[in-house]
C-alpha positions in Angstrom: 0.0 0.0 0.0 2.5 2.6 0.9 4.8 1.9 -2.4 2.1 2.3 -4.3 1.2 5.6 -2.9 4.6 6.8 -2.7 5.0 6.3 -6.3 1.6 8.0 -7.0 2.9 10.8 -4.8 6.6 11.1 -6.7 4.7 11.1 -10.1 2.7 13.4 -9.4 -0.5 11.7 -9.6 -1.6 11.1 -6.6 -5.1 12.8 -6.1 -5.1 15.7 -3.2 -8.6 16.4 -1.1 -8.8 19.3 1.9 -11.3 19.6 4.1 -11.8 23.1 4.9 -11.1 25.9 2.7 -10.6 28.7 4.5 -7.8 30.9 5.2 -5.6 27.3 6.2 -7.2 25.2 3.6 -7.5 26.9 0.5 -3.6 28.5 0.3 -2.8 24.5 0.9 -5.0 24.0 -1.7 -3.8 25.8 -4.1 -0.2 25.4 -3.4 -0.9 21.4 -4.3 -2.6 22.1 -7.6 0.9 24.9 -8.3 2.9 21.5 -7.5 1.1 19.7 -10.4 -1.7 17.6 -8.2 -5.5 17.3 -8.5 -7.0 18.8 -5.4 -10.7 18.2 -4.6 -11.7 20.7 -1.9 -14.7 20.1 0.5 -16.4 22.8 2.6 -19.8 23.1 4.4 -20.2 26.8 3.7 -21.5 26.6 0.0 -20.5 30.3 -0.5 -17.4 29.4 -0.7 -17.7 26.4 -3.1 -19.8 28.9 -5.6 -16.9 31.1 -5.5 -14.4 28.5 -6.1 -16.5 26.9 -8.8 -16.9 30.6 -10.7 -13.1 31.1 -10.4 -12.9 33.5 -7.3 -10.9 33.6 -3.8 -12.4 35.2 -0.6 -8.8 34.6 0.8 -7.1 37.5 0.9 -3.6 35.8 0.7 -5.1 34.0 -2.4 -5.1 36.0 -5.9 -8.0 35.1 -7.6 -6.6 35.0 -11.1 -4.7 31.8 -9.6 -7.8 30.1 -8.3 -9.1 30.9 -11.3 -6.4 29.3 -13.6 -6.5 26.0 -11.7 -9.9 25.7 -11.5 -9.8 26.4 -15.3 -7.8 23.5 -15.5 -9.4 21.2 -13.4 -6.7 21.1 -10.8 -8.7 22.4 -8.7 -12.6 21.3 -7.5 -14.8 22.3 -5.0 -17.8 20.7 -3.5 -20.4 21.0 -0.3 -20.0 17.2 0.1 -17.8 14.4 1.1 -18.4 11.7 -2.0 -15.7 13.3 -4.2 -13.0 12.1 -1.5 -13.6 8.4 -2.7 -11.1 8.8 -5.0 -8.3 10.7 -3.0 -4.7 9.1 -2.1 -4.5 11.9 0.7 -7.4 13.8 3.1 -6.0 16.8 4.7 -8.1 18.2 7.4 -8.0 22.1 8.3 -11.0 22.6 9.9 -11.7 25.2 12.5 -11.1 24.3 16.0 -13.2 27.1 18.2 -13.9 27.5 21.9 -17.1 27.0 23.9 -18.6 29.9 25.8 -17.0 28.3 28.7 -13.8 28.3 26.9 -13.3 25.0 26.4 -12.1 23.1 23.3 -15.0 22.8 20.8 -14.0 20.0 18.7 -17.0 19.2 16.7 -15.8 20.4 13.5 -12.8 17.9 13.6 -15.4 15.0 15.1 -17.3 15.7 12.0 -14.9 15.7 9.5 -13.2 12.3 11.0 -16.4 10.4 11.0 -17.1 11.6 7.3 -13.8 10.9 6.1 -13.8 7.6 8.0 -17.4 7.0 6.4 -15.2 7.1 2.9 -11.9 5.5 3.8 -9.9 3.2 1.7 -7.0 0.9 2.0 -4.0 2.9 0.6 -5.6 6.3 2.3 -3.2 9.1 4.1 -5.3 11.3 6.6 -3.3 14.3 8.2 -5.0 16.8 10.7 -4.0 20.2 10.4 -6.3 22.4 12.9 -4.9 22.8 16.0 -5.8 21.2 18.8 -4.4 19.5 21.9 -1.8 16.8 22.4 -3.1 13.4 22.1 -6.0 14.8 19.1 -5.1 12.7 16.4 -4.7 9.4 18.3 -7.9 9.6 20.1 -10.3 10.8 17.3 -8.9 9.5 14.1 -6.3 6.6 15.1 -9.4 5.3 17.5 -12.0 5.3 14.6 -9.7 4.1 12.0 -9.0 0.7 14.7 -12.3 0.2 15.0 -12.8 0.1 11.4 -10.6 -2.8 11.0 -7.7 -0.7 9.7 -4.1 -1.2 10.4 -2.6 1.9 10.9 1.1 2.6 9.0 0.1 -0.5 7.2 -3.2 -0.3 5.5 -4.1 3.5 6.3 -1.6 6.4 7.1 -1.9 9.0 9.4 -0.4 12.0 10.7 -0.3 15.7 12.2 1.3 18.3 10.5 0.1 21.9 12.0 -0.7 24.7 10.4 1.2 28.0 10.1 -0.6 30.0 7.9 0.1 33.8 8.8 -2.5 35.8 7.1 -1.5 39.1 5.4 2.3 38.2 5.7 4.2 39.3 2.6 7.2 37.4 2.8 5.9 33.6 4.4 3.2 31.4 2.6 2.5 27.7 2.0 5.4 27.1 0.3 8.6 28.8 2.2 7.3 28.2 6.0 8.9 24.9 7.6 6.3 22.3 7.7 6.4 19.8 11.0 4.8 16.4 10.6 4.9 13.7 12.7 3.3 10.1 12.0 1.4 7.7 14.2 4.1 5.1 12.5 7.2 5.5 10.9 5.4 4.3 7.4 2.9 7.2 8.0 5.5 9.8 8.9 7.6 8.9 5.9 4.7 9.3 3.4 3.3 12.3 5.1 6.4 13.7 4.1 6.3 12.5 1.0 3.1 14.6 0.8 4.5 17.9 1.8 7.2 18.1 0.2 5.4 18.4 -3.5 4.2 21.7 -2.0 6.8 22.8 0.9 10.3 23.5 0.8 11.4 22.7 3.7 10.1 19.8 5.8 10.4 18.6 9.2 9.8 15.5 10.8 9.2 15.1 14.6 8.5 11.6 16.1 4.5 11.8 16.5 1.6 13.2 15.7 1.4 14.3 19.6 4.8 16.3 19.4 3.5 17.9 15.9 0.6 19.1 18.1 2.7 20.4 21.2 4.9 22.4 18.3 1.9 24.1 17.5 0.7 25.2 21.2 4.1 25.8 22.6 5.0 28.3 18.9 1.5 29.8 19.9 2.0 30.2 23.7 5.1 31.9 23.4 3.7 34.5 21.9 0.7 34.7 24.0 2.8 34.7 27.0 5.1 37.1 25.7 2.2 39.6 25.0 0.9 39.2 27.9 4.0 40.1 29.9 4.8 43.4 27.2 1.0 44.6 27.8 1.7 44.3 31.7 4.6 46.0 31.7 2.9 48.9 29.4 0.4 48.4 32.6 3.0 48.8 34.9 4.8 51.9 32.9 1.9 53.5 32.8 1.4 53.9 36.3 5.2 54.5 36.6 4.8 57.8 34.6 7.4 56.3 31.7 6.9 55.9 27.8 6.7 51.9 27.7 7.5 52.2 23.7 10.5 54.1 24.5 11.6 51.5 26.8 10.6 48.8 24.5 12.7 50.5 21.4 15.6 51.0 23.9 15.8 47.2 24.9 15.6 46.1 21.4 18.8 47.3 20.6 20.3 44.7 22.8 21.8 42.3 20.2 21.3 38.8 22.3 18.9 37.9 25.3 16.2 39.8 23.9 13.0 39.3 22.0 10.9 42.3 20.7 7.2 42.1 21.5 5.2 45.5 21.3 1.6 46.4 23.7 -1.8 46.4 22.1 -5.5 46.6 23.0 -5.8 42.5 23.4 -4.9 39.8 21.2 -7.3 38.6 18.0 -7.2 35.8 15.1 -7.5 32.7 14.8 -4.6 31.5 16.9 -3.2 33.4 20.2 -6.4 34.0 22.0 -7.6 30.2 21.3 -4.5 27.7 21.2 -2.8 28.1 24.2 -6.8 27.5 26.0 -6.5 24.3 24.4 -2.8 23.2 26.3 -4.1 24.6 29.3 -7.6 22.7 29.2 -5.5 19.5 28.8 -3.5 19.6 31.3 -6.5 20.5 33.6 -7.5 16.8 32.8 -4.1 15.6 33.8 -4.1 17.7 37.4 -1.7 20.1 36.0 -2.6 23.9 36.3 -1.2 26.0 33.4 -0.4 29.0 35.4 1.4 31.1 32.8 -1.0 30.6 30.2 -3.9 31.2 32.7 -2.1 34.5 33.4 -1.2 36.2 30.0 -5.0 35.3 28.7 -6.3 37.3 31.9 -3.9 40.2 30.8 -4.8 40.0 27.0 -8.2 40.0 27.8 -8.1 43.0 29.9 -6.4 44.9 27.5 -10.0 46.5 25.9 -11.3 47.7 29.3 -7.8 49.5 30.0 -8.1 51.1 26.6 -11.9 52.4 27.5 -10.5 53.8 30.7 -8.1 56.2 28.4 -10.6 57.4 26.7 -13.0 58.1 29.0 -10.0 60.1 30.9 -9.0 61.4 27.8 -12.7 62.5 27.4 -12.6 63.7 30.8 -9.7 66.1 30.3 -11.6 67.7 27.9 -14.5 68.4 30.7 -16.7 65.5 28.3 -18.2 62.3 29.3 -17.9 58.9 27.6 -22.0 58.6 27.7 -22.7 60.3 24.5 -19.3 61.2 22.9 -18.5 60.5 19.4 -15.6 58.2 19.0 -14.1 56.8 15.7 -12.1 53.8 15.9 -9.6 53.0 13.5 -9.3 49.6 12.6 -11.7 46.4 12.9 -9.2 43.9 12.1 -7.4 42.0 14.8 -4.2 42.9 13.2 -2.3 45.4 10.3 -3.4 44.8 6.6 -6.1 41.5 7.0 -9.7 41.7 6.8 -10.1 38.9 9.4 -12.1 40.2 12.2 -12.2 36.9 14.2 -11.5 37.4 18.0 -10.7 41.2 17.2 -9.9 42.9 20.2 -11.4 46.2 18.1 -15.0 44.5 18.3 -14.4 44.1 22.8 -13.8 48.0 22.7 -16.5 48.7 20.4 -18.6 46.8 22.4 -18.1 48.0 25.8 -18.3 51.7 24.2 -22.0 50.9 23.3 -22.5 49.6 26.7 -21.1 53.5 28.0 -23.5 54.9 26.1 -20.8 56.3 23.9 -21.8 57.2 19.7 -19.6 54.5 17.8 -18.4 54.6 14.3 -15.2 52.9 12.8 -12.9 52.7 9.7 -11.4 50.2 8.0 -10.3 49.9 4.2 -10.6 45.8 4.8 -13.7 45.9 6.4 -16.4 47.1 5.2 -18.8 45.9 7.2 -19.2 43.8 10.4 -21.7 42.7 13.0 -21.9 44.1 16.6 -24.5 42.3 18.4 -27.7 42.2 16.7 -26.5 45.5 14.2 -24.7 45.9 11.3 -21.9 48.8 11.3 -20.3 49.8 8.6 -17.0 50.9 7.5 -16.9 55.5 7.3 -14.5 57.0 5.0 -11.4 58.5 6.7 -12.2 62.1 6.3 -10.9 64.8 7.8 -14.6 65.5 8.2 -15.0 62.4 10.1 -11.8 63.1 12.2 -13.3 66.5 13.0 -16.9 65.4 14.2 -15.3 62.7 16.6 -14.8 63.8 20.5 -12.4 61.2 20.5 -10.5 59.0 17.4 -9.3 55.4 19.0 -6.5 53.5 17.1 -6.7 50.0 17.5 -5.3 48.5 14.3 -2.6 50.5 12.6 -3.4 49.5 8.8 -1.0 50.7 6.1 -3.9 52.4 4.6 -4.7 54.8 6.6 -3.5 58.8 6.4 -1.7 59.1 9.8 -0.7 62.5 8.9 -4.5 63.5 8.6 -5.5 61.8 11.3 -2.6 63.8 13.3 -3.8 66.8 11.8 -7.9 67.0 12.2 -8.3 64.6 14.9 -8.9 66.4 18.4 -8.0 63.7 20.9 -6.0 60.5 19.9 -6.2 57.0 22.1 -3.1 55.6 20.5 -2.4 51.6 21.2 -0.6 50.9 18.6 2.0 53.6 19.0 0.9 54.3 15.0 1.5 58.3 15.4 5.2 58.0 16.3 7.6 60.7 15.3 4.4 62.8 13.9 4.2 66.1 14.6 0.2 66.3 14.9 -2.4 69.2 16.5 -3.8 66.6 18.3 -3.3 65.7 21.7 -2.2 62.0 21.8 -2.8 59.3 24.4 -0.3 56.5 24.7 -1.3 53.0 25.7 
């Protein structure tokens, strides 16, 4: 079984199906039809199949001339349903991997797709999970089912874990140049699982199970949650101190060794730092283990909106205003520079808890034109100096590319700055650091 599919795989021939084509999914997608492979993609949403069939991306990393040219082709398919899959070598699995209201792992979207894809399974067949998830995923879900199917694992079916690392709106890191971990339930599956990847990736690296590809994930994710967490504390701490954090921050960073730079913000967004490391630390919960810096830096992060409605409602304040009432503008919807992804944006926690003040909310975004808020629908203003003007106070919370700081600097009245955007401007406004 695994010659044959490892010859399929070095000719070329071997037949490619994702599950889940969004921002993980379809980039992998398309980088397997670019390597010269038939890819069948399979997502529930069938917006998204309609625009794949008609030629068009919704990705923003994705240019839709290139979606277009495969599909053209027929490298690349879309459908709503599983039955295409039948005739895949390979099932890769990138489906979303949310939390519950009580912020626990919701892992229905992977439990779905493994049943389906076991529904279809064939002798010969490499599965790979991609969505994140905790250590021990891919042998209880899929290894589990596959057993009780009958299957011998690294023998009849392969499996493995290979994470994602997609980083949306990054100009210089896509599908093809990030390192690509896998590890295998066996050393068969490992080997053709890298087989796999390496049609599409450049560089690939093998760790010694599926379990350690999923730790690789969480601990690459963690780090940078933690590390937030301890920069927004210490703008916390500056604040209170009297000193410019970013000035300390830009100071350290000239240390060539021992440091790392991370920068403040209003929270933490996307699809990754506010969710994965809740998934390590909900683990180890089951094991009698208490994840105390992870519980930490998500209590920070997540109290990063509320300090930022405290400056400007003492930024209002200065001005002899109240928050109840005042126009404010926010700049940016996005949880971070040049995406349109709005997914656990910390912009939409601010915006939120304005309403609650009582406070007139507007906000611009060139990537957003529109979003939901509750049970309304807000939508996108112009950046006008007109717009600047009419607010009491303008909020920056995601510093895109787009926008005119200069005018901003110039027609704004009071500025609640937390991303340090305005830096080295010389602006009429007055200008509130985070």
């Amino acid at each position: 079984m695994q010659a044959q599919l490892l010859r399929r795989l070095e000719a070329r021939t071997a037949v490619v199906g994702v599950v889940g084509l969004g921002y993980v999914g379809l980039p992998l997608a398309v980088e397997f039809a670019r390597a010269g492979l038939r890819v069948i993609g399979v997502d529930v949403d069938a917006r998204k199949v309609d625009h794949l069939r008609h030629g068009r991306s919704y990705v923003q990393d994705v240019p839709g001339d290139v979606v277009a040219d495969f599909v053209a082709r027929g490298r690349l398919t879309a459908a709503a349903d599983y039955a295409g899959l039948r005739q895949a070598d390979a099932v890769i699995i990138c489906v979303p991997t949310p939390l519950r209201k009580t912020r626990d792992p919701d892992m229905a979207h992977v439990v779905d797709a493994a049943d389906r894809v076991m529904a279809l399974c064939h002798p010969g067949l490499l599965i790979v999970l991609e969505s994140t998830t905790y250590p021990g995923t891919t042998e209880e879900i899929f290894e589990a089912r596959l057993k009780e199917r009958g299957f011998r694992v690294g023998e009849d079916v392969f499996l493995a874990f290979s994470p994602e690392r997609i980083d949306p709106g990054n100009p210089r890191y896509g599908v093809r140049n990030t390192p690509k971990v896998v590890g295998g339930t066996t050393p068969a599956c490992a080997e053709t699982a890298v087989a796999l990847y390496r049609l599409a990736v450049d560089t690939v690296v093998p760790v010694s199970s599926p379990r350690a590809a999923e730790m690789v994930k969480l601990l690459e994710n963690t780090f940078r949650a933690v590390n937030i967490g301890l920069v927004n504390e210490v703008a916390l701490m500056c604040a209170r101190l009297d000193v410019d954090v970013w000035e300390v921050i830009e100071a350290a960073a000239t240390k060539p060794y021992g440091f790392m730079k991370f920068t403040p913000g209003p929270g933490i967004g996307g699809h990754c730092l506010p969710i994965d490391p809740l998934y390590l630390s909900w683990k180890l919960k089951t094991l009698n283990y208490t994840a105390r810096f992870i519980e930490l830096a998500d209590t920070i992060n997540s109290q990063m909106p509320h300090h930022v409605i405290g400056l400007v409602a003492d930024a209002l304040n200065e001005d002899g205003k109240p928050l109840r009432g005042a126009q404010v503008l926010v700049l940016g919807a996005a949880y971070k520079k040049d995406v349109d992804d709005v997914r656990e944006s910390p912009a939409l926690d601010v915006m939120i808890e304005l309403q609650k003040r009582h406070a007139q909310v507007r906000y611009a975004d060139p990537h957003v034109p529109e979003l939901r808020l509750g049970d309304a629908t807000l939508r996108a203003q112009p950046l006008t100096a007109g717009a600047l003007a009419a607010a009491d106070c303008v909020v920056v919370v995601t510093d895109h590319s787009a926008f005119d700081w200069d005018l901003v600097g110039e027609h704004a009245r009071v500025i609640v700055d937390t991303r340090n955007a305005l830096r080295g401007r010389r602006t009429r406004a007055r200008v509130v650091k985070l």
